[in-house]
PyMOL Python script that loads the backbone (N, CA, C, O; Angstrom):
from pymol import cmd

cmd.read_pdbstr("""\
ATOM      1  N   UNK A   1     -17.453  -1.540  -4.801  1.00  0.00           N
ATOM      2  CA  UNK A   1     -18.218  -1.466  -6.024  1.00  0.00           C
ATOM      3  C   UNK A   1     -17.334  -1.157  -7.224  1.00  0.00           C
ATOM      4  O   UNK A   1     -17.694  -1.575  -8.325  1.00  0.00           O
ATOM      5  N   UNK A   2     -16.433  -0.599  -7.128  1.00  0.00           N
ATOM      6  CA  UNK A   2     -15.332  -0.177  -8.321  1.00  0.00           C
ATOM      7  C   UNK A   2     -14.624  -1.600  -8.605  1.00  0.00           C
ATOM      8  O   UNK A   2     -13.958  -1.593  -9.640  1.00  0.00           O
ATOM      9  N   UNK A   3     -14.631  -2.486  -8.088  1.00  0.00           N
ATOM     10  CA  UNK A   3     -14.227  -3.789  -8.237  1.00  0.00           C
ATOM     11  C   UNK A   3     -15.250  -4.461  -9.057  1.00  0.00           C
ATOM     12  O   UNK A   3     -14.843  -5.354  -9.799  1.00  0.00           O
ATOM     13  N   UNK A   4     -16.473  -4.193  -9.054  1.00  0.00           N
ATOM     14  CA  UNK A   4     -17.434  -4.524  -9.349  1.00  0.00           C
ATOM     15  C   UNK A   4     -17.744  -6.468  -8.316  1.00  0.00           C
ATOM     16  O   UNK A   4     -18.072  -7.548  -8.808  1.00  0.00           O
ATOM     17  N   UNK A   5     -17.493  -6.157  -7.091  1.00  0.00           N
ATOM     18  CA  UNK A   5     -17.791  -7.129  -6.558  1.00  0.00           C
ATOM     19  C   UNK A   5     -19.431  -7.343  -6.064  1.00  0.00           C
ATOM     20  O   UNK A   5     -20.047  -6.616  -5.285  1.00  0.00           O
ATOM     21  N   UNK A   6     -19.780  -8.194  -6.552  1.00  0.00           N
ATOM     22  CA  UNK A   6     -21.398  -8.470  -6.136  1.00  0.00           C
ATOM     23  C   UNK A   6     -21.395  -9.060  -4.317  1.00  0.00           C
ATOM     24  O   UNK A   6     -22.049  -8.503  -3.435  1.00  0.00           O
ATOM     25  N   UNK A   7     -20.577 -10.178  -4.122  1.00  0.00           N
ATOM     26  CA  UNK A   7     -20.328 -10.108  -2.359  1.00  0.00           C
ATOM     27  C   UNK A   7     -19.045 -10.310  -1.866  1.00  0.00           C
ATOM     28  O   UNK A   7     -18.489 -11.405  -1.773  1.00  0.00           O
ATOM     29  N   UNK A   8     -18.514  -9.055  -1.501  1.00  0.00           N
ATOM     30  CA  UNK A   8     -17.122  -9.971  -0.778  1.00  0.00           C
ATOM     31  C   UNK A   8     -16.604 -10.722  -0.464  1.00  0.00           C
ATOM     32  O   UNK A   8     -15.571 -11.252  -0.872  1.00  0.00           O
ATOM     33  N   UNK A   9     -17.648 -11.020   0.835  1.00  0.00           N
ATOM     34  CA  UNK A   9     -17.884 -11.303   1.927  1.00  0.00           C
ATOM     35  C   UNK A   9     -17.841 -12.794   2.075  1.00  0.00           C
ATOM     36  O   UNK A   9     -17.517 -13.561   2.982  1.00  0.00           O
ATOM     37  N   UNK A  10     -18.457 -12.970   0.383  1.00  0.00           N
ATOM     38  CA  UNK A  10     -18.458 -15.042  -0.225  1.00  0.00           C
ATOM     39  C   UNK A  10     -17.321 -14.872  -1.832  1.00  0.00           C
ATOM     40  O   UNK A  10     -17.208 -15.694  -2.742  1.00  0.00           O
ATOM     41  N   UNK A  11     -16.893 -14.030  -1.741  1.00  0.00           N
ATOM     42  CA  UNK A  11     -15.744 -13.739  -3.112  1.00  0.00           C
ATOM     43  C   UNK A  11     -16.554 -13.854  -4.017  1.00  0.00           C
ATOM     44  O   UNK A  11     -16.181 -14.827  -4.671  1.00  0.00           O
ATOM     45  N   UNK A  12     -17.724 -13.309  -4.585  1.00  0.00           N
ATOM     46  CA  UNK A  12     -18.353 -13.358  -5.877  1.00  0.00           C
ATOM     47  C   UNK A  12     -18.479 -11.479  -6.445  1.00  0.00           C
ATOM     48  O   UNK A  12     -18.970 -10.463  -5.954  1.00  0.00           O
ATOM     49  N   UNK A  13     -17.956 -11.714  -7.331  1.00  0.00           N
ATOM     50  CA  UNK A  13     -17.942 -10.807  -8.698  1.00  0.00           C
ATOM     51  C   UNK A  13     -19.258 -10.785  -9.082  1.00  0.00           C
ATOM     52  O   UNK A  13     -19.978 -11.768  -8.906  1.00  0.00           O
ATOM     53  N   UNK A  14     -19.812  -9.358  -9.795  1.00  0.00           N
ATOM     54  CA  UNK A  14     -20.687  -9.358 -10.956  1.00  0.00           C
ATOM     55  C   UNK A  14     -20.236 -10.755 -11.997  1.00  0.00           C
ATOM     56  O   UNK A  14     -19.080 -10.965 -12.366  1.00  0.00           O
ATOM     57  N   UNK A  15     -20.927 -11.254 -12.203  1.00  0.00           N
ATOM     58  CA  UNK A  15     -21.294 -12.071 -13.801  1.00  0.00           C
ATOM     59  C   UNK A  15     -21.669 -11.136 -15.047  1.00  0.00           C
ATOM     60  O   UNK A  15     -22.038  -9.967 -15.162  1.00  0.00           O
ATOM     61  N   UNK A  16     -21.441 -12.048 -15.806  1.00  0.00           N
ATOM     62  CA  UNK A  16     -21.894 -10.755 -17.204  1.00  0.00           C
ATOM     63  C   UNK A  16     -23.376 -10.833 -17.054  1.00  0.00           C
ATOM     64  O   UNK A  16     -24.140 -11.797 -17.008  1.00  0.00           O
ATOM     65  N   UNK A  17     -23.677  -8.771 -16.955  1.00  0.00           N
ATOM     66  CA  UNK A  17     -25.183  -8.890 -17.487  1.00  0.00           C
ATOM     67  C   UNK A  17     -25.447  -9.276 -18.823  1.00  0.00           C
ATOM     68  O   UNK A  17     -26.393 -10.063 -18.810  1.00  0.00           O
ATOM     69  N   UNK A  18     -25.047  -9.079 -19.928  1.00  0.00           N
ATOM     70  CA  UNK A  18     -25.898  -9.371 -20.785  1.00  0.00           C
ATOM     71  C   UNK A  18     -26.182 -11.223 -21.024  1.00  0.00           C
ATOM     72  O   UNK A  18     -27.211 -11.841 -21.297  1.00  0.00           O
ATOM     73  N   UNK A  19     -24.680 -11.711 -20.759  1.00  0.00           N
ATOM     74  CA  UNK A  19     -24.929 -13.422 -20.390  1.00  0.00           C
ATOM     75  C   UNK A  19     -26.015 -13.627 -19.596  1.00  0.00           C
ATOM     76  O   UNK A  19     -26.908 -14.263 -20.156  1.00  0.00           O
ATOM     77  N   UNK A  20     -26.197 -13.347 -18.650  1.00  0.00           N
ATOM     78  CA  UNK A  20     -26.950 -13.576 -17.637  1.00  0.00           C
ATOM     79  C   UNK A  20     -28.601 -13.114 -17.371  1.00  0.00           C
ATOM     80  O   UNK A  20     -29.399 -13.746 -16.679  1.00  0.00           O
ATOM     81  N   UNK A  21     -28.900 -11.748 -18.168  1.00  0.00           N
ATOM     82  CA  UNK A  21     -30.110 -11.051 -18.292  1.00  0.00           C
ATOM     83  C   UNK A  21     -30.295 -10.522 -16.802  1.00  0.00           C
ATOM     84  O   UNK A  21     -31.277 -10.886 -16.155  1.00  0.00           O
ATOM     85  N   UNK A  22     -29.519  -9.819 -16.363  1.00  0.00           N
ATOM     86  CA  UNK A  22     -29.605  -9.362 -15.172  1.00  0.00           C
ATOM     87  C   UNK A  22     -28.258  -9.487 -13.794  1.00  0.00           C
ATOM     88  O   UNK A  22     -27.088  -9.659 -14.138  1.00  0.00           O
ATOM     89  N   UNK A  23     -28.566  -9.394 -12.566  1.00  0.00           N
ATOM     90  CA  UNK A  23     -27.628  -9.841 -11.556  1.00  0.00           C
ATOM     91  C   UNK A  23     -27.642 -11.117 -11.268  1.00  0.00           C
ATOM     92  O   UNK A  23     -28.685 -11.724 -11.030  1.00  0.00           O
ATOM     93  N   UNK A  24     -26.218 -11.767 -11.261  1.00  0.00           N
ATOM     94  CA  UNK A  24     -25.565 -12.742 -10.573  1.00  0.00           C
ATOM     95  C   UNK A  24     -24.466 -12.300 -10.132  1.00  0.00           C
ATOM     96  O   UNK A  24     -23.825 -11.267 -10.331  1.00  0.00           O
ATOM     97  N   UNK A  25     -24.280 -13.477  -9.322  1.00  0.00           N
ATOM     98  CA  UNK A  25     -22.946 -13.695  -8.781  1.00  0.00           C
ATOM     99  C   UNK A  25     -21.990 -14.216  -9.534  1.00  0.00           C
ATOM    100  O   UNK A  25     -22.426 -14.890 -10.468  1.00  0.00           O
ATOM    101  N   UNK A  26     -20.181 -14.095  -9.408  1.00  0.00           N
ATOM    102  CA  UNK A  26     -19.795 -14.934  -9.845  1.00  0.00           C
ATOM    103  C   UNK A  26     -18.859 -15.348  -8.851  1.00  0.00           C
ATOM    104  O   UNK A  26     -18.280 -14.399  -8.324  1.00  0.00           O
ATOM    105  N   UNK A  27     -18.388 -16.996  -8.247  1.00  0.00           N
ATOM    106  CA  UNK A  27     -17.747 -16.853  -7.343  1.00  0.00           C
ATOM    107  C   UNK A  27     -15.940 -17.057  -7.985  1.00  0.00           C
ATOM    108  O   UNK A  27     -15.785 -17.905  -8.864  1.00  0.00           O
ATOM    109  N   UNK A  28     -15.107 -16.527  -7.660  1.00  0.00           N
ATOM    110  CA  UNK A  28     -13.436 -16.082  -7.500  1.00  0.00           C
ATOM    111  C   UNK A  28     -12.634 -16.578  -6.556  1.00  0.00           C
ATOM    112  O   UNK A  28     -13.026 -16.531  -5.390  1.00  0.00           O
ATOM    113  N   UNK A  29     -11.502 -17.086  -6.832  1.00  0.00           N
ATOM    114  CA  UNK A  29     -10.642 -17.347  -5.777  1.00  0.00           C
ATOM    115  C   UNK A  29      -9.470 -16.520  -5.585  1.00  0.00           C
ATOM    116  O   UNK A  29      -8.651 -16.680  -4.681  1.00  0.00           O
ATOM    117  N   UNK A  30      -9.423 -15.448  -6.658  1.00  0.00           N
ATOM    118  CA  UNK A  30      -8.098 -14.388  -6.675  1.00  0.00           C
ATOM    119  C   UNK A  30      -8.327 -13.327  -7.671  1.00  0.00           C
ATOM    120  O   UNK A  30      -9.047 -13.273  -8.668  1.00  0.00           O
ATOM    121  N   UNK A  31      -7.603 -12.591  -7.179  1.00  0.00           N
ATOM    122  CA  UNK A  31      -7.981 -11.131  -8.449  1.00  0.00           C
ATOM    123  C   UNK A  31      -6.405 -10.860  -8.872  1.00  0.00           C
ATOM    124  O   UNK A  31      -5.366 -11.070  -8.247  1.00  0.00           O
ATOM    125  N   UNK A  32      -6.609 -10.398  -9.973  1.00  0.00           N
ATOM    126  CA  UNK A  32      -5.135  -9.940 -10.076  1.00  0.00           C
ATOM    127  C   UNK A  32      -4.362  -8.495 -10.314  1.00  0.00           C
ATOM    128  O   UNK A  32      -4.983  -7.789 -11.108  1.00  0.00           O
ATOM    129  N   UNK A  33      -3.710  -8.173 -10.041  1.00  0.00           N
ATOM    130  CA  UNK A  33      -3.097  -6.427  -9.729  1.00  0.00           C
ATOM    131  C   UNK A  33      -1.626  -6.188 -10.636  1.00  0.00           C
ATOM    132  O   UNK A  33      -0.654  -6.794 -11.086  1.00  0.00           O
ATOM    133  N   UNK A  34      -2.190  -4.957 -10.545  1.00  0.00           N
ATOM    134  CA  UNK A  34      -0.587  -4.541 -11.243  1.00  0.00           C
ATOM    135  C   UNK A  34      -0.647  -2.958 -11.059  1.00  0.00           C
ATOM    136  O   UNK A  34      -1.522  -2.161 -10.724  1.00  0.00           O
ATOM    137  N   UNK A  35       1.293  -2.841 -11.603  1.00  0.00           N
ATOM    138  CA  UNK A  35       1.519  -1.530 -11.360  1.00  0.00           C
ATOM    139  C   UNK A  35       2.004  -1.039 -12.449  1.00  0.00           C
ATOM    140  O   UNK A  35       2.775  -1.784 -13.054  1.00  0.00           O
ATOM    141  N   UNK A  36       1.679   0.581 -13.155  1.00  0.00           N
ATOM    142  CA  UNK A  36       2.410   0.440 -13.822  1.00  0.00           C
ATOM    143  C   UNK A  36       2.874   2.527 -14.151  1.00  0.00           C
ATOM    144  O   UNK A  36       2.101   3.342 -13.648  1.00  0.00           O
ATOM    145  N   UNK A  37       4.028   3.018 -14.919  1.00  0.00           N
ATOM    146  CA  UNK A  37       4.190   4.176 -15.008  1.00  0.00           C
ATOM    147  C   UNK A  37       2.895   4.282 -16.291  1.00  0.00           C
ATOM    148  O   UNK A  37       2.079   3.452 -16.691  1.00  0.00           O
ATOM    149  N   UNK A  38       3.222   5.957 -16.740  1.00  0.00           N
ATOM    150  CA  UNK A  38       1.873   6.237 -17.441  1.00  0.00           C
ATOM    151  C   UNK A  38       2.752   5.664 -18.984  1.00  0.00           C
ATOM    152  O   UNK A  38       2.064   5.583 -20.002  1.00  0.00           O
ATOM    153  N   UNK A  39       4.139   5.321 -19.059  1.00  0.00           N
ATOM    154  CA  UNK A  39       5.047   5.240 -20.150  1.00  0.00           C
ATOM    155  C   UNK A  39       5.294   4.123 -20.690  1.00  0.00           C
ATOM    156  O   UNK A  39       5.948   3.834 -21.692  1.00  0.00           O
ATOM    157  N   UNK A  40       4.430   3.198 -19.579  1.00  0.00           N
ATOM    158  CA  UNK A  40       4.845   1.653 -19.929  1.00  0.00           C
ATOM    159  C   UNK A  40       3.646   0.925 -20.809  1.00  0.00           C
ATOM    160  O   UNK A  40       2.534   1.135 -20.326  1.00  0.00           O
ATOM    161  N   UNK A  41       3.652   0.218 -21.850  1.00  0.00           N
ATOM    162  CA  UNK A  41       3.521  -0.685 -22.650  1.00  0.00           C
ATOM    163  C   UNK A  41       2.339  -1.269 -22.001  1.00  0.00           C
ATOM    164  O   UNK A  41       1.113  -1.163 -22.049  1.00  0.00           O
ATOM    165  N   UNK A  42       3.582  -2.182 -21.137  1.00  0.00           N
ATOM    166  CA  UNK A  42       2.847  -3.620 -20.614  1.00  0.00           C
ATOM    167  C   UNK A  42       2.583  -3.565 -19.008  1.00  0.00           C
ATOM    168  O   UNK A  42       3.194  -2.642 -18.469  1.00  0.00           O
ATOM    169  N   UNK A  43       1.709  -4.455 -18.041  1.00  0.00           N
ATOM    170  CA  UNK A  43       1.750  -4.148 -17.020  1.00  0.00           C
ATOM    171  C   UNK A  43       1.938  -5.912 -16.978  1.00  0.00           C
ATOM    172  O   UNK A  43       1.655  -6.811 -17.769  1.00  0.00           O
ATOM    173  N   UNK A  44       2.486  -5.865 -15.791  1.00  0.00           N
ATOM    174  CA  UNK A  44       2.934  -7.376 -15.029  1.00  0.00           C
ATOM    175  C   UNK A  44       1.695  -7.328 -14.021  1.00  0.00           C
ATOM    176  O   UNK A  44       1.525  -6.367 -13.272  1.00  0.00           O
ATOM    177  N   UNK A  45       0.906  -8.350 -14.053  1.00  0.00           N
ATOM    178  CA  UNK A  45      -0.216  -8.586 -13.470  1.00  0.00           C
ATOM    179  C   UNK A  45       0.333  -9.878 -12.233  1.00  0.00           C
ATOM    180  O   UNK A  45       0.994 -10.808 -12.696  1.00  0.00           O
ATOM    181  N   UNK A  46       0.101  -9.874 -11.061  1.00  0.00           N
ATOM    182  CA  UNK A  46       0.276 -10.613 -10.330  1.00  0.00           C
ATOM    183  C   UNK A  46      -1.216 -10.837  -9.486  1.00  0.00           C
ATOM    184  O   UNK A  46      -2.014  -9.925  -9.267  1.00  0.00           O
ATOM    185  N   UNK A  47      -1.477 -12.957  -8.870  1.00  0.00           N
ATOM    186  CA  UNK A  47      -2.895 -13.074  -8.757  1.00  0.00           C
ATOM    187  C   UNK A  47      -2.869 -12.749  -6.745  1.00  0.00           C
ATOM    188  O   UNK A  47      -1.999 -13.046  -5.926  1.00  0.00           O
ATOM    189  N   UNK A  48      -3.886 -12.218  -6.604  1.00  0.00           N
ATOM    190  CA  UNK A  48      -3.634 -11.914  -4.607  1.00  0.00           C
ATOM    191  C   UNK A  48      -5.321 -12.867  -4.610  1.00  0.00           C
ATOM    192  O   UNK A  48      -6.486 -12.739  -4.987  1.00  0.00           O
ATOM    193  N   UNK A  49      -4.567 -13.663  -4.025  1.00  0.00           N
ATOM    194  CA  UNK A  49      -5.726 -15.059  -3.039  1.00  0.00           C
ATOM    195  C   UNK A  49      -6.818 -14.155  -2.235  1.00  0.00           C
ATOM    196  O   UNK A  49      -6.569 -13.135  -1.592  1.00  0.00           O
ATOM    197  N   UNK A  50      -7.988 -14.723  -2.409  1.00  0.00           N
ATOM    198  CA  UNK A  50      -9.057 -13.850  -1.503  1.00  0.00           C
ATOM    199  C   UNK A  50      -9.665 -14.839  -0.624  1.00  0.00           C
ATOM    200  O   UNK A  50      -9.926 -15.967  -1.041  1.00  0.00           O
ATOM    201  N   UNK A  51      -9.886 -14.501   0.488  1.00  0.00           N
ATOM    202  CA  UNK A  51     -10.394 -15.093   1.451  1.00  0.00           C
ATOM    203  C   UNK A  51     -11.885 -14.920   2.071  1.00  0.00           C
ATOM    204  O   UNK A  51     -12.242 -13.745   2.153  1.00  0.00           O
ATOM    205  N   UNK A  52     -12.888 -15.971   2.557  1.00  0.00           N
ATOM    206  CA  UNK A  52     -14.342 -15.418   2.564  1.00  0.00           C
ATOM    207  C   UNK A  52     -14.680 -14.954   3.917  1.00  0.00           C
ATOM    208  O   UNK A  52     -14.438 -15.677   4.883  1.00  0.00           O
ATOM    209  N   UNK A  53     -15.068 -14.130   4.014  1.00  0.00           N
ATOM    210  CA  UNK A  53     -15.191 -13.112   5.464  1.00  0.00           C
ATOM    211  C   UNK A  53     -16.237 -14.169   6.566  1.00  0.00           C
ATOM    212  O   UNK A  53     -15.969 -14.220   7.766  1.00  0.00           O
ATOM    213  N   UNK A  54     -17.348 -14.917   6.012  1.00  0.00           N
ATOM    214  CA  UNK A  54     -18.004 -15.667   7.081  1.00  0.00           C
ATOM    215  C   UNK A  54     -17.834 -16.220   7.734  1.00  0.00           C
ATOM    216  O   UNK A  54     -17.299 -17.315   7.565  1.00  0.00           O
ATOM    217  N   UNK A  55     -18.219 -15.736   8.898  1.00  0.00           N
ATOM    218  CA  UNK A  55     -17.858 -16.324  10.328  1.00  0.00           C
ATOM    219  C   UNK A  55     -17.059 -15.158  11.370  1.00  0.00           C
ATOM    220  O   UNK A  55     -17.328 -14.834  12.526  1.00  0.00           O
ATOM    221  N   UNK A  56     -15.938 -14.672  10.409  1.00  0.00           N
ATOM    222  CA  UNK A  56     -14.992 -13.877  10.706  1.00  0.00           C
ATOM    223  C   UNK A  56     -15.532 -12.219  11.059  1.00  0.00           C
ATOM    224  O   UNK A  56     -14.693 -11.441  11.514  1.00  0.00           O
ATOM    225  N   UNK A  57     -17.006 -11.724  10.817  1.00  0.00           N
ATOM    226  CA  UNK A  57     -16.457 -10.310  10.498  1.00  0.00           C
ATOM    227  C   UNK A  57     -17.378 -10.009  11.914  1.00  0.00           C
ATOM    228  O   UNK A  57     -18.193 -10.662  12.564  1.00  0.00           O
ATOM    229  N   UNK A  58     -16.931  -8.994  11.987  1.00  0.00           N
ATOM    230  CA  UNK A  58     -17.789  -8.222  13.493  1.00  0.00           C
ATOM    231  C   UNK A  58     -18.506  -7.067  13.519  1.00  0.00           C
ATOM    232  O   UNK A  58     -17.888  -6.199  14.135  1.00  0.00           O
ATOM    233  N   UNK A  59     -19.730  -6.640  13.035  1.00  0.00           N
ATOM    234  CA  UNK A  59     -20.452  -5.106  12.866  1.00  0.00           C
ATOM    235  C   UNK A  59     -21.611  -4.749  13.714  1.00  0.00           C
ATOM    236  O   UNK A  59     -22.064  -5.371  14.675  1.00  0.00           O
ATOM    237  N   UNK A  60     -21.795  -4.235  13.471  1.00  0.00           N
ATOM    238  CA  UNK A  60     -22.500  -3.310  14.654  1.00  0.00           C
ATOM    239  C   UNK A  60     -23.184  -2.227  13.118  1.00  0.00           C
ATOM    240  O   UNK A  60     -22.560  -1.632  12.241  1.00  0.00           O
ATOM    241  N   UNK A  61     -24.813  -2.378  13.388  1.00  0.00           N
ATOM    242  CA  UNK A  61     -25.394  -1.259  12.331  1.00  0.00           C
ATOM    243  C   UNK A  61     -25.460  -0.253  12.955  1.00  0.00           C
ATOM    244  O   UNK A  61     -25.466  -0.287  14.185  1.00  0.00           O
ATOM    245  N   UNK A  62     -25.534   1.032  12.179  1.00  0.00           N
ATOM    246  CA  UNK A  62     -25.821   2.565  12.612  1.00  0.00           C
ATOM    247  C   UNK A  62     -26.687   3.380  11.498  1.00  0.00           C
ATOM    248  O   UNK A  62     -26.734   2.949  10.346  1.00  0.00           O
ATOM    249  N   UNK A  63     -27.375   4.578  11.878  1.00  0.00           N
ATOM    250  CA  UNK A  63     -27.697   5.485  11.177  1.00  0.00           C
ATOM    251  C   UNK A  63     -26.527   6.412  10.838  1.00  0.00           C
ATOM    252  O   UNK A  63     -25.733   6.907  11.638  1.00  0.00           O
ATOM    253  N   UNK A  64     -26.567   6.580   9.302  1.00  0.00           N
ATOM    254  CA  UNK A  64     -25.590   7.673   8.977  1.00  0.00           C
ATOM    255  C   UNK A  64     -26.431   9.634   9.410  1.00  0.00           C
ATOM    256  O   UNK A  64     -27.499  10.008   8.924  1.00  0.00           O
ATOM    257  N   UNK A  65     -25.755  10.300  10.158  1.00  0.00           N
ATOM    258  CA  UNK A  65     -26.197  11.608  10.441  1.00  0.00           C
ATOM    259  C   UNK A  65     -27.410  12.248   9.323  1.00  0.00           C
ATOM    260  O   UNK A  65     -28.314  12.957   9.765  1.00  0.00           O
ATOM    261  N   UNK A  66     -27.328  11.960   8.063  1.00  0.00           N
ATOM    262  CA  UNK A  66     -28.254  12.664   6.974  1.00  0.00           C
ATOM    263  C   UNK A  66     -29.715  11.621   7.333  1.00  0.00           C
ATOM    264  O   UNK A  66     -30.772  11.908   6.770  1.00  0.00           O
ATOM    265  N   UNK A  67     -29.672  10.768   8.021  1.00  0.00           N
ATOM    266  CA  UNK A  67     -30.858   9.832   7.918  1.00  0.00           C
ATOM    267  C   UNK A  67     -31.752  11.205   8.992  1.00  0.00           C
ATOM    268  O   UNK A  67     -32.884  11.634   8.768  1.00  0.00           O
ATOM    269  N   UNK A  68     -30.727  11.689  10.250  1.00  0.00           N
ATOM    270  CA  UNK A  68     -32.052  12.115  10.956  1.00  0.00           C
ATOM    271  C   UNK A  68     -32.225  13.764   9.921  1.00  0.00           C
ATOM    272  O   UNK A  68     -33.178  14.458  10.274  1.00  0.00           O
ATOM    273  N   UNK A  69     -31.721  14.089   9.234  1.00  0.00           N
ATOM    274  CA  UNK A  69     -32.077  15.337   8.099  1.00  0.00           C
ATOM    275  C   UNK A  69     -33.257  14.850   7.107  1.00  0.00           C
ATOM    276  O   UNK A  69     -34.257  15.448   6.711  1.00  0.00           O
ATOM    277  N   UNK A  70     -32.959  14.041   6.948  1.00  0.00           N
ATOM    278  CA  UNK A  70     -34.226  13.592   5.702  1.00  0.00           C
ATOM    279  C   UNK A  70     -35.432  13.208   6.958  1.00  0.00           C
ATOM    280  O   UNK A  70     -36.564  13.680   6.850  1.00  0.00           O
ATOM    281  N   UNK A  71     -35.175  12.584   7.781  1.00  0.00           N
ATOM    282  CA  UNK A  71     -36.295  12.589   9.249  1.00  0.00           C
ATOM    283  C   UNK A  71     -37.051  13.893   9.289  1.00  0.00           C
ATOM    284  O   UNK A  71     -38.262  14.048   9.447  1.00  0.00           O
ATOM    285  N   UNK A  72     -36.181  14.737   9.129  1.00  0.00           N
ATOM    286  CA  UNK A  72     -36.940  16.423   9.213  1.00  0.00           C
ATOM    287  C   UNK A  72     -37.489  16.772   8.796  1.00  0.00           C
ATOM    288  O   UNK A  72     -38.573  17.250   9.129  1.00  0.00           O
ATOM    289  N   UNK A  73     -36.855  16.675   7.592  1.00  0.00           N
ATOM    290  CA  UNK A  73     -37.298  16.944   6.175  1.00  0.00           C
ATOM    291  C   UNK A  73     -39.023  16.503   5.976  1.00  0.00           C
ATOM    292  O   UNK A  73     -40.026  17.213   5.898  1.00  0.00           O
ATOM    293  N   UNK A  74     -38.858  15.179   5.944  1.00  0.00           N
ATOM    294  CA  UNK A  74     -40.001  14.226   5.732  1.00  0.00           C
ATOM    295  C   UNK A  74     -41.633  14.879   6.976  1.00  0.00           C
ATOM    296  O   UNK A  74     -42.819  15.192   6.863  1.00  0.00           O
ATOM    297  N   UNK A  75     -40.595  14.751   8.000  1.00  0.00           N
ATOM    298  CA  UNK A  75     -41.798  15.589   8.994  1.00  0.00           C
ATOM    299  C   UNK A  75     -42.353  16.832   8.553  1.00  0.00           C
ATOM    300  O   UNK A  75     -43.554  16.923   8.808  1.00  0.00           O
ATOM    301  N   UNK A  76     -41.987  17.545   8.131  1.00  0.00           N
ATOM    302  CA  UNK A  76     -42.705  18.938   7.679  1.00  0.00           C
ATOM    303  C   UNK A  76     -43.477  18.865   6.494  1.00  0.00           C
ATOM    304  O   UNK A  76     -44.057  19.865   6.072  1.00  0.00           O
TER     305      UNK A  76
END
""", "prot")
cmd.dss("prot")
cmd.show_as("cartoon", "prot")
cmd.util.cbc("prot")
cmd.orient("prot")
């Protein structure tokens, strides 16, 4: 989310909300990175190729531990 990626998973970015009036996608073929000291000017941006996860990924869903707390919770 700090990427502001809308799906990985198909390489799409947020789109502009206000262009757009809401959520889209946008789809990407590379993002680009850099490094830099806190002293420097300029940063050298280089582009890293992204690849689309479908087909490829393997998960298994779970409950995170606070789900059975709010379970408790909710019961009383």
């Amino acid at each position: 989310m700090l990427l502001n990626f809308f799906d990985p998973s198909t390489m799409q970015v947020h789109d502009d909300y206000f262009d757009n009036f809401g959520v889209e996608g946008l789809s990407i073929k590379n993002i680009y990175v850099g490094v830099a000291h806190s002293n420097s000017k300029h940063v050298s941006m280089s582009p890293i190729d992204l690849h689309s996860w479908r087909g490829n990924l393997k998960f298994h869903e779970r409950l995170k531990s606070s789900y059975y707390i709010m379970q408790q919770a909710w019961r009383g």
